[in-house]
C-alpha positions in Angstrom: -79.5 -130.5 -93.9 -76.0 -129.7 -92.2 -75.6 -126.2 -90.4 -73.4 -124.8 -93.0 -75.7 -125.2 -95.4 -78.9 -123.8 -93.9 -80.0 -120.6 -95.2 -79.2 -119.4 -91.6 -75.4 -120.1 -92.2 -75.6 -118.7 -95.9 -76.6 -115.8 -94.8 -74.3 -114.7 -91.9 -70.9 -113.6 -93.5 -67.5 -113.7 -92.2 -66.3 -109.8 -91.0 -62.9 -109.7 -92.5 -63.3 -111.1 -96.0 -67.3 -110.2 -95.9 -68.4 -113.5 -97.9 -70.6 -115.8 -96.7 -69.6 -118.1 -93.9 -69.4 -121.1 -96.6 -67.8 -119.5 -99.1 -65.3 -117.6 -96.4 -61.7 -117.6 -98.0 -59.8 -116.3 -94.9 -58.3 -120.3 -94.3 -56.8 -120.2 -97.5 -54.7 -116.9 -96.9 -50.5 -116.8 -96.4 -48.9 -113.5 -95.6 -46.7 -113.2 -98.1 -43.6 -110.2 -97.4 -43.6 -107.5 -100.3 -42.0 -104.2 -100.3 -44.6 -102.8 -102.8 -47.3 -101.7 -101.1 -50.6 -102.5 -102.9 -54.0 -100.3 -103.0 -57.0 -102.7 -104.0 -60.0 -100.2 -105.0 -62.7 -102.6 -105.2 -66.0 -102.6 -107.0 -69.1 -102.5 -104.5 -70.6 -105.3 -106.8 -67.5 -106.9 -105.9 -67.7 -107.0 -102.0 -70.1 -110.0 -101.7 -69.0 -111.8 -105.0 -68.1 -115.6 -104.6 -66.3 -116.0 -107.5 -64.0 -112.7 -106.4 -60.4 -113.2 -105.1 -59.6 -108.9 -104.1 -60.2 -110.0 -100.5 -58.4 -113.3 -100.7 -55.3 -110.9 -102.4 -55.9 -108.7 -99.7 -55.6 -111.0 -96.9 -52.3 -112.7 -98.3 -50.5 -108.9 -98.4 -49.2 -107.4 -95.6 -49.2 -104.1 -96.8 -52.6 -103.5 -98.8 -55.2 -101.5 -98.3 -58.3 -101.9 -99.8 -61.3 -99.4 -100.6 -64.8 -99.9 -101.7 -66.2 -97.3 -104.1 -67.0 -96.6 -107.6 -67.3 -92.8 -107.2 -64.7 -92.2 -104.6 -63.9 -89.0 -102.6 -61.6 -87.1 -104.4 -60.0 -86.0 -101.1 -60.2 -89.6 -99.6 -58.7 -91.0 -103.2 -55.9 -88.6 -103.2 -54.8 -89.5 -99.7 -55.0 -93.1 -100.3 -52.9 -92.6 -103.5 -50.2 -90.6 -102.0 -50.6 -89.9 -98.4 -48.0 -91.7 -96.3 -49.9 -95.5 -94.6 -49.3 -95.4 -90.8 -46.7 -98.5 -91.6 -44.1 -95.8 -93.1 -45.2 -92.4 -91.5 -42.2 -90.1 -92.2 -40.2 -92.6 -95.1 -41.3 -90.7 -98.2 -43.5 -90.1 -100.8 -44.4 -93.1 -102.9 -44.9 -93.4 -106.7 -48.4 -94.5 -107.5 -49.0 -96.8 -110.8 -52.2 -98.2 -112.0 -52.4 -101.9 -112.7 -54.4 -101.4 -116.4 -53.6 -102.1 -120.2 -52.4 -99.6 -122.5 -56.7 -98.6 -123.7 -55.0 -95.1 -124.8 -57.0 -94.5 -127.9 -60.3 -95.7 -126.5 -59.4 -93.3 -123.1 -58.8 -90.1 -125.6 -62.0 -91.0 -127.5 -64.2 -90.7 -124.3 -62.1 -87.8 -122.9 -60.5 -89.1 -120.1 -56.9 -87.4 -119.0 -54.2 -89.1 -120.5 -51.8 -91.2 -118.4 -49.0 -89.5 -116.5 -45.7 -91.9 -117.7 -43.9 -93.9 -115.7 -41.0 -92.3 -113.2 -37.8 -92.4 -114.0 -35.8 -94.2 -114.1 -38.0 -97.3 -114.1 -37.8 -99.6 -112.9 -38.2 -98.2 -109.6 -37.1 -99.6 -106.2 -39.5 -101.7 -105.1 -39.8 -99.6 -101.4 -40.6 -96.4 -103.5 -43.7 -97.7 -105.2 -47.7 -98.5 -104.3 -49.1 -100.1 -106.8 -53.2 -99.4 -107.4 -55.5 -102.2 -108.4 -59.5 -101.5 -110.2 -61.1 -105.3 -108.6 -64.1 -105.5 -110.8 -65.4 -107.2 -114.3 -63.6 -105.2 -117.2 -66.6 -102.8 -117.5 -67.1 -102.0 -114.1 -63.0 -101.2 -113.8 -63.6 -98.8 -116.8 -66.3 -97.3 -114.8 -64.2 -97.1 -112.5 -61.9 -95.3 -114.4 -64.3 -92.9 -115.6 -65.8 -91.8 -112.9 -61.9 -91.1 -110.9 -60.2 -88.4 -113.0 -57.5 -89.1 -110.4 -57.0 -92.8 -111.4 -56.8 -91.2 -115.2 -54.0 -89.3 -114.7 -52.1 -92.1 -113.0 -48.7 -93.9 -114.4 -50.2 -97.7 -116.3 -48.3 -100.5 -115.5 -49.6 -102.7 -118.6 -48.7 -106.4 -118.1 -46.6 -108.0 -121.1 -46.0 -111.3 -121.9 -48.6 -112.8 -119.7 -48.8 -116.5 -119.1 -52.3 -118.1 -119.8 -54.6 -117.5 -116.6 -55.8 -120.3 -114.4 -58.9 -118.3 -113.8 -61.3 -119.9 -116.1 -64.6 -119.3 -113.1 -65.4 -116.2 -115.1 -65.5 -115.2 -118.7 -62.4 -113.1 -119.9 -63.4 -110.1 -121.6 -60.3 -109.8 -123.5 -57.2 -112.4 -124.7 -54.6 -112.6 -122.0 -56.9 -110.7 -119.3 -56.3 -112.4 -115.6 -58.3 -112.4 -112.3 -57.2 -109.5 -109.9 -55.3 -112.0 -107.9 -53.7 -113.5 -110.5 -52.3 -109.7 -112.3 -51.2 -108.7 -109.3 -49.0 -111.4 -108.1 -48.0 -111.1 -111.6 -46.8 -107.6 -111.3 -46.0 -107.9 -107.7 -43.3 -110.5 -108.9 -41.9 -108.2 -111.6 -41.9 -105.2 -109.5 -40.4 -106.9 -106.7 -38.2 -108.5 -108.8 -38.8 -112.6 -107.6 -38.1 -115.4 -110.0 -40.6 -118.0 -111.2 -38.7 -120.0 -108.1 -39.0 -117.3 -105.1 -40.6 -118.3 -102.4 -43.0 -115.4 -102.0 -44.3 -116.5 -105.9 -44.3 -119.8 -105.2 -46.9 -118.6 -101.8 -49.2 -116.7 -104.0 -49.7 -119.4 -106.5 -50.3 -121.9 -104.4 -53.0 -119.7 -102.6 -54.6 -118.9 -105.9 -54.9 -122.9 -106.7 -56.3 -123.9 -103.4 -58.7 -121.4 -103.8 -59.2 -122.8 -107.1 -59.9 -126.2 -105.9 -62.5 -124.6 -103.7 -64.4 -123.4 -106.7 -64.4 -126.3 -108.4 -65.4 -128.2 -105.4 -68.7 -125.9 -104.3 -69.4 -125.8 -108.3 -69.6 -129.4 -108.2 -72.0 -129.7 -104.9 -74.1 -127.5 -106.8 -74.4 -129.4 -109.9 -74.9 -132.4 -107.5 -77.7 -131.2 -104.8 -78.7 -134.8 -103.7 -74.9 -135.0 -102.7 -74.6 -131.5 -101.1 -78.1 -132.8 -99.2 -76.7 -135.7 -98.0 -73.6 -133.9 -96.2 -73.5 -134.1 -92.6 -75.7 -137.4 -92.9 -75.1 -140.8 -90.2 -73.7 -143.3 -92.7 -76.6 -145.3 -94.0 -79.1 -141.7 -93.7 
């Protein structure tokens, strides 16, 4: 058995994107340069999750934060959706707008507040904007949503027109529905206003295929154990 596969080495996980040392993603991130800054309010179930790419999106943007929670402090939330970020002390207030489809009618039927619209004139410049992301499955982002009145009341940014996803590790809830990597790079692109072309799209896409590749490679060392065993092996073993 190699050392990065004994349960040792499985066990001990990385400090910056907290997965496991063998499943660590940092490698694969590129700082890509963005004017929109991004909040990633991640699920707790989330934090450990193999298959979850809010630390890799994390790691590739500059100007992210990222908060574990379900229930979060209402004081805490509020601060991290409209206090000024050390990076731009003193430039101004930011608009905040939730990364979420247009679930209207099923938000009104549970009671939540209804969505704040967008600011005007929109679209805005991309240097006035922090754009919030739920990481989590669909049920645990409504959850989410639920339990954060504050996240209620914020402006949606619903996604239109979106390509097919390349996500295809977990099951979609929904049509359409992409991995929290994918939608934000998504929206990041239209916010920021990058062609299909731009550099900083073409960065994030080839992140998210690497990582990809990864997947597909661990899924098929565990579907093939004798093979994974054999790793680290003296030819002829």
């Amino acid at each position: 058995m190699s050392t990065s596969d004994s349960p040792t080495a499985t066990r001990l996980r990385c400090p910056q994107c907290r997965r496991a040392l063998r499943t660590c993603v940092c490698a694969l991130a590129r700082a890509v340069p963005h004017e929109v800054q991004v909040l990633i309010l991640m699920h707790p179930m989330e934090v450990h999750e193999a298959k979850g790419t809010g630390h890799l999106l994390h790691l590739c943007l500059p100007h992210s934060r990222l908060l574990v929670g379900e229930c979060f402090d209402a004081a805490a939330l509020r601060q991290a959706l409209y206090g000024d970020w050390d990076e731009t002390a003193g430039a101004g207030p930011r608009h905040s707008v939730l990364l979420y489809p247009d679930t209207g009618l099923q938000d009104a039927a549970l009671g939540l507040a209804a969505a704040a619209p967008l600011p005007t004139p929109w679209p805005c410049a991309p240097s006035g904007l922090r754009l919030v992301v739920l990481d989590g499955t669909w049920r645990k982002s409504r959850k989410m949503l639920y339990a954060n009145p504050a996240l209620q009341s914020l402006p949606r940014l619903a996604l239109q027109d979106v390509p097919a996803g390349r996500y295809a590790i977990r099951k979609a809830h929904l049509p359409g529905q992409l991995s929290t990597f994918e939608a934000t790079a998504l929206a990041l692109g239209r916010l920021q206003g990058w062609t299909d072309g731009a550099p900083q799209h073409a960065r994030l896409q080839s992140v998210f295929s690497d990582f990809m590749a990864r997947q597909a490679a661990m899924r098929d060392a565990n579907r093939n154990p004798q093979a994974k065993s054999l790793q680290g092996q003296p030819a002829g073993f």
